[in-house]
N, C-alpha and C positions, 0 to 999 in steps of 0.2 A: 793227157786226161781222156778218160774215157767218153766215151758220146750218154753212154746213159748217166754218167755224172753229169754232163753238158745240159742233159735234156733235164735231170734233177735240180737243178740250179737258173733252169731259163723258168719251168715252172714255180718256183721258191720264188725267184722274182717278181716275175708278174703278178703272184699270188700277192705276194707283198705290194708291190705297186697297185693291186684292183683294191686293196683292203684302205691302204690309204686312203686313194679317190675315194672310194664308200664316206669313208668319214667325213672329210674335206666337203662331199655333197650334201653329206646329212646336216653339215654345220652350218653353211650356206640353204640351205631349204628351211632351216628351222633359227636362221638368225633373225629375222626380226621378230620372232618368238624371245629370242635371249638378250638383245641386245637395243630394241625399242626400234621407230624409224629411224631413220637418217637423219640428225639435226645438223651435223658440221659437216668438214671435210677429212675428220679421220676415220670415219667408215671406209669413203672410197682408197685411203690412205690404208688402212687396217685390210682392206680387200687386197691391193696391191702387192701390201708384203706377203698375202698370205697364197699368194700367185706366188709371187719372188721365192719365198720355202716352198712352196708344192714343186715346183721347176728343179728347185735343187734336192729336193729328199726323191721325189720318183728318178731324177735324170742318175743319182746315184747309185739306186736298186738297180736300174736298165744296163748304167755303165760301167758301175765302179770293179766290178769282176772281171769284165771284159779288158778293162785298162787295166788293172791290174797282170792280169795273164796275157797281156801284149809286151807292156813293159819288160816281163818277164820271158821274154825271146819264145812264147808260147800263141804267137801270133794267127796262126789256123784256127786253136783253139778259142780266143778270145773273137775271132771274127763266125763263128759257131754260133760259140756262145750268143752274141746278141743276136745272128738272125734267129735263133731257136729264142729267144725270152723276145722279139718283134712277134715272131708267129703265135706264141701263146696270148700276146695280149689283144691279137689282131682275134683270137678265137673267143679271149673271153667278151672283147668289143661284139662278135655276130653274136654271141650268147646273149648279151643284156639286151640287143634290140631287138632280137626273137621273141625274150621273153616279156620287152613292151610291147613291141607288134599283138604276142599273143594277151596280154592283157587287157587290150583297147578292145 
């Protein structure tokens, strides 16, 4: 596989993993708008699992191509692939706290 495929698919990732987190924080930032305080214990339950799917939808964006294309005796490529979709997410991580940084 080529590298600018490699690098087309680390960005596809990431992009996709930054889009989730988006959501995921938007939902938590504005849950007790939706969902009232905390009266019981399935908030913190309702939180947990939604830890538990966030772990497994982003850990599959980050890995499932990479396993994929190791499995598949494409092992350089798949070890590529994730440091290039780690580097884009480590670029878009300085970009959000820049752009707090420059906020404050």
């Amino acid at each position: 596989m080529k590298n600018s495929k490699l690098l087309f698919w680390s960005i596809v990732n990431s992009l996709g993993a930054f889009v989730y987190i988006l959501g995921v924080a938007w939902l938590m930032f504005n849950g007790e708008r939706f969902f009232g305080k905390a009266t019981s214990f399935l908030m913190p339950a309702a939180l947990l699992l939604l830890f538990v799917l966030s772990a497994t939808i982003v850990g599959a964006l980050v890995l499932g191509r990479p396993i994929y294309l190791y499995l598949n005796g494409l092992k350089l490529e798949a070890i590529r692939l994730f440091v290039y979709t780690v580097i884009c997410l480590f670029l878009i991580a300085i970009i959000v706290f820049l752009a707090i940084a420059l906020a404050n």
